[in-house]
MIZA-323544 format. One record per residue: residue number from 1; residue in three letters; x, y, z of N, C-alpha, C in turn. Coordinates in nm, 4 decimals. Layout:
<nodes>
NODE nupa lose      n.u      n.v      n.w     ca.u     ca.v     ca.w      c.u      c.v      c.w
NODE  NUM  ALA        X        Y        Z        X        Y        Z        X        Y        Z
...
</nodes>
This chain:
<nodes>
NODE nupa lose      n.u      n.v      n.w     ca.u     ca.v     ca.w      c.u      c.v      c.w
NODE    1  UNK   2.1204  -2.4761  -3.0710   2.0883  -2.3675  -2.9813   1.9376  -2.3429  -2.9852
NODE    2  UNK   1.8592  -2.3566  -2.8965   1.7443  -2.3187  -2.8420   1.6605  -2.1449  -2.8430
NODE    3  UNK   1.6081  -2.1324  -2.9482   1.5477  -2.0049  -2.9903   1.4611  -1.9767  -2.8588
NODE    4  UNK   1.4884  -1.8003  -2.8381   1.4653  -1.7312  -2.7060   1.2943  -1.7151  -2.7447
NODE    5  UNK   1.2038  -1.7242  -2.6535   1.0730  -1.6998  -2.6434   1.0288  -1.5955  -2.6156
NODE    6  UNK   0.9837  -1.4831  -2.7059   0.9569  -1.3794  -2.6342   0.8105  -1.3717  -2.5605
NODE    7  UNK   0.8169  -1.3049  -2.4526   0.7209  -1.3061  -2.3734   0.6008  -1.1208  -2.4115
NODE    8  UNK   0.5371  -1.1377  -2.3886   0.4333  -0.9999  -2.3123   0.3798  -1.0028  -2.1768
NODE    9  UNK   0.4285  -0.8980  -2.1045   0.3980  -0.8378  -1.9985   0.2739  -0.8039  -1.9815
NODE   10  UNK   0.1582  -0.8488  -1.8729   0.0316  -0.8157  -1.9214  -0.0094  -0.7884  -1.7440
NODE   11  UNK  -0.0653  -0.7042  -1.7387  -0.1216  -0.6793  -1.5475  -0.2687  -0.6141  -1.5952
NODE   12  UNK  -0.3483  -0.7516  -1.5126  -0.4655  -0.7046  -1.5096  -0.5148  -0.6640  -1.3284
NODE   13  UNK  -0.4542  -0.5288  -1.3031  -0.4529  -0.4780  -1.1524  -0.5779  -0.4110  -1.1881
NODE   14  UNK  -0.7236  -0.4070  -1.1146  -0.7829  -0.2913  -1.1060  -0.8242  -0.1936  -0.9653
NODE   15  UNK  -0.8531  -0.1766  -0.9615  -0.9027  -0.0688  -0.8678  -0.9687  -0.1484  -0.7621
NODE   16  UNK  -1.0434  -0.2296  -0.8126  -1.1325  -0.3085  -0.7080  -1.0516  -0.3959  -0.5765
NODE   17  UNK  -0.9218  -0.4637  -0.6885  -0.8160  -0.5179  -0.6056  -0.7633  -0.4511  -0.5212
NODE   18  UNK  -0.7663  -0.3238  -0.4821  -0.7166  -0.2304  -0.3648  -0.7544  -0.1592  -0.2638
NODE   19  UNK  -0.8898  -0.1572  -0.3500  -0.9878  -0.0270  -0.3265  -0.9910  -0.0845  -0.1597
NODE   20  UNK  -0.9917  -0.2124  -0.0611  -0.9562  -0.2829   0.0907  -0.8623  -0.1924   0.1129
NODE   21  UNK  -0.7517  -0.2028   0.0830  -0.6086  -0.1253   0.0864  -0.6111   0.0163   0.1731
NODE   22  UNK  -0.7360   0.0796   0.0496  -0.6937   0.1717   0.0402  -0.7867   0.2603   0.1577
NODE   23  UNK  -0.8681   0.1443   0.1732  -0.9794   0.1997   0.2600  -0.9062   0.1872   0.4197
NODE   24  UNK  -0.8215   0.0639   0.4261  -0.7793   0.0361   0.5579  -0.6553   0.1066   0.5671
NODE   25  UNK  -0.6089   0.1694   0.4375  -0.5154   0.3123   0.5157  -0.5797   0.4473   0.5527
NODE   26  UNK  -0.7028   0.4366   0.4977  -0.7665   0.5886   0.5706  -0.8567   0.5888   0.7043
NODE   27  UNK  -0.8688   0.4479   0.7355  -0.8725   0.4154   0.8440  -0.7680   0.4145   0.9271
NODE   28  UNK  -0.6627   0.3697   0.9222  -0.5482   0.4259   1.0421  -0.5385   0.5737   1.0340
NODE   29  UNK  -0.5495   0.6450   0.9082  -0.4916   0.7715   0.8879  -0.6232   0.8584   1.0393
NODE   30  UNK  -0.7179   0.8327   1.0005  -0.8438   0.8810   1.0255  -0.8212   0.8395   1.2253
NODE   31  UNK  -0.8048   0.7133   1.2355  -0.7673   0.6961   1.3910  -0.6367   0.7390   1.4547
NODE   32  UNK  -0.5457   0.7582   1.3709  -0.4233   0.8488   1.4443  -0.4077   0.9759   1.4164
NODE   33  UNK  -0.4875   1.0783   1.3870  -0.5587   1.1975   1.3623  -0.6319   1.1915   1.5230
NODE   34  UNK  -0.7049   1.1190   1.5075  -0.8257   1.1160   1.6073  -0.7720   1.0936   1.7339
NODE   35  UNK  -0.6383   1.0324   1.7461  -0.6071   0.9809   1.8489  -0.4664   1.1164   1.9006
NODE   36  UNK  -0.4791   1.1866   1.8213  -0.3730   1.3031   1.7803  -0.4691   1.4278   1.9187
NODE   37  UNK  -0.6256   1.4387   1.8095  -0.6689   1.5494   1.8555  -0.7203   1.5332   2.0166
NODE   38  UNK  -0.7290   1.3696   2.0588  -0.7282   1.3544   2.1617  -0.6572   1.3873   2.2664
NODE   39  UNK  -0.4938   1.3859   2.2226  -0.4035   1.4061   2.3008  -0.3426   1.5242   2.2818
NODE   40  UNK  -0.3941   1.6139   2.2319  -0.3828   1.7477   2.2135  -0.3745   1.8232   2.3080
NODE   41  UNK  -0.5032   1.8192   2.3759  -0.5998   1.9040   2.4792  -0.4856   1.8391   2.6054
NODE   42  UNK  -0.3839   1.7401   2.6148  -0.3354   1.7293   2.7246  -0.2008   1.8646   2.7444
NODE   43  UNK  -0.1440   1.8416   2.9176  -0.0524   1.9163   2.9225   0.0879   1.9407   2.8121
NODE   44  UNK   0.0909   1.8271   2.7685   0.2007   1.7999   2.6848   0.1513   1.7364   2.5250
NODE   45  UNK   0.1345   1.8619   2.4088   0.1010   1.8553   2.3182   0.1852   1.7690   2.2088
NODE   46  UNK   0.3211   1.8080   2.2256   0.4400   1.7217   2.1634   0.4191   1.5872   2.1223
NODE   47  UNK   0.3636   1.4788   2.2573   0.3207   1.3830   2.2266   0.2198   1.3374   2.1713
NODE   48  UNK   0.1229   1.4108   2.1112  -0.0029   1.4301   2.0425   0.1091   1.3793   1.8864
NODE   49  UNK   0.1899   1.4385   1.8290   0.2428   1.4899   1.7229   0.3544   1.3998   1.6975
NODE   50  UNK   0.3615   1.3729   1.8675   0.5033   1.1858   1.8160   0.4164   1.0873   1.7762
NODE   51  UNK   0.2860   1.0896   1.8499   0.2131   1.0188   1.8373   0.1848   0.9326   1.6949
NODE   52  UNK   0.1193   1.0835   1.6752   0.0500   1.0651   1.4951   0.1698   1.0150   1.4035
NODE   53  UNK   0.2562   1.0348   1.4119   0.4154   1.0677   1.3361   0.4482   0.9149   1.3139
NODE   54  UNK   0.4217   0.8793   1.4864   0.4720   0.7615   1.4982   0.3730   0.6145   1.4368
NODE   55  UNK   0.2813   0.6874   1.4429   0.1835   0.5911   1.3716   0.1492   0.5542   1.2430
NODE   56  UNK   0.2047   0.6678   1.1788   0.2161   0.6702   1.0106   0.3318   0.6568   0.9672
NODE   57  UNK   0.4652   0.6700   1.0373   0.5381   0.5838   0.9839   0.5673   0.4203   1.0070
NODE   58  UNK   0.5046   0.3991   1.0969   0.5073   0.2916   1.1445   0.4386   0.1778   1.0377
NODE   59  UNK   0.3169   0.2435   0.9983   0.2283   0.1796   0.9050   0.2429   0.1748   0.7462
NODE   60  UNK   0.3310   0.2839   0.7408   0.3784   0.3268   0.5798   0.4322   0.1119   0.5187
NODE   61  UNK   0.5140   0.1016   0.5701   0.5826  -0.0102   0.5048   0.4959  -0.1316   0.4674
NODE   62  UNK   0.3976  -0.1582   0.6072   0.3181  -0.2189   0.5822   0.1851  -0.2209   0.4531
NODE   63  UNK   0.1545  -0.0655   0.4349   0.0763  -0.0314   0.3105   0.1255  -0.0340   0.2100
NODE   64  UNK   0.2920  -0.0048   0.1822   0.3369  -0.0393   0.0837   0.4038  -0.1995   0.0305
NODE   65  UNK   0.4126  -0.2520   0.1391   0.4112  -0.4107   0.1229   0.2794  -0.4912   0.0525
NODE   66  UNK   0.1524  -0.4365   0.0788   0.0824  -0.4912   0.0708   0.0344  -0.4232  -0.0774
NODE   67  UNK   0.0361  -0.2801  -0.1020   0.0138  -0.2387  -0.2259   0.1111  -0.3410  -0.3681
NODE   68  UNK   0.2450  -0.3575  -0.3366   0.3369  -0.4156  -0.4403   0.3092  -0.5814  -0.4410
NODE   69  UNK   0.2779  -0.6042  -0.3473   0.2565  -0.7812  -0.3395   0.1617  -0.7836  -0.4249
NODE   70  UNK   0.0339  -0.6644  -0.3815  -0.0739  -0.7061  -0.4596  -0.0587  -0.6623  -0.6160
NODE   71  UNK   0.0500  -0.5182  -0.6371   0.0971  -0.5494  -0.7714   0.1404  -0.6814  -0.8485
NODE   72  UNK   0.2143  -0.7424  -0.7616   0.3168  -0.8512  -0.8373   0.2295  -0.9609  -0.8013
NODE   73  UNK   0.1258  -0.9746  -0.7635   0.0319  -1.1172  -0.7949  -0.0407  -1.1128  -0.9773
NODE   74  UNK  -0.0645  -0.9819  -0.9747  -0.1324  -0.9479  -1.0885  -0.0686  -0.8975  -1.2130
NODE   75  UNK   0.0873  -0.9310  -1.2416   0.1525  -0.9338  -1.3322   0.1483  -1.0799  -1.4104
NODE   76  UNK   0.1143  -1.1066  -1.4897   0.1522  -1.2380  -1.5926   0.2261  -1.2526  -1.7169
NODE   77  UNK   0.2818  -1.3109  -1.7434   0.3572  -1.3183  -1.8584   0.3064  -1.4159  -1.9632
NODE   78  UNK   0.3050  -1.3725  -2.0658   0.2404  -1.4680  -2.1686   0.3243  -1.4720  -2.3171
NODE   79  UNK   0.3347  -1.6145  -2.3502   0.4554  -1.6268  -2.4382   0.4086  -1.5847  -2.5702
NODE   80  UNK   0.4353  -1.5178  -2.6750   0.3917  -1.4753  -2.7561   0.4520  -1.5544  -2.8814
NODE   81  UNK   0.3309  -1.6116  -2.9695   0.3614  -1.7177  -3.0918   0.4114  -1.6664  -3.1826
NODE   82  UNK   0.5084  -1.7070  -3.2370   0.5798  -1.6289  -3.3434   0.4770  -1.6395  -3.4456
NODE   83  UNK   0.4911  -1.5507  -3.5268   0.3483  -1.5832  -3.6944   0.3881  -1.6154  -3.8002
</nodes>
């Protein structure tokens, strides 16, 4: 029987790796706001508010797809030598 290898869990994620991420969600946030207060001032405010609604959920999955991918690139496992 073949002795089990234990491993360590090691993620070297920093800040820098996201900091794109995080900038290109406050950029949509910032243009469907903008695109909100635009359509405000029209007869029909409602759609100002589907608008925005619709634009941030729309985008949610995508930011969180891209946040966890970029988690799980930066997970490694490393086999640890017995002593």
């Amino acid at each position: 029987m073949n002795p089990v290898t234990p491993f360590a869990v090691r993620c070297n994620l920093s800040f820098g790796d996201i900091y794109a991420q995080v900038l290109a969600w406050m950029a949509v946030i910032f243009v469907s706001l903008a695109a909100g207060l635009g359509l405000m001032g029209s007869s029909r405010p409602i759609f100002a508010l589907v608008g925005v609604g619709l634009i941030l959920v729309l985008s949610l999955p995508f930011l969180l797809f891209a946040f966890v991918t970029t988690l799980l690139n930066h997970i490694e496992l490393e086999p640890i030598q017995p002593q």
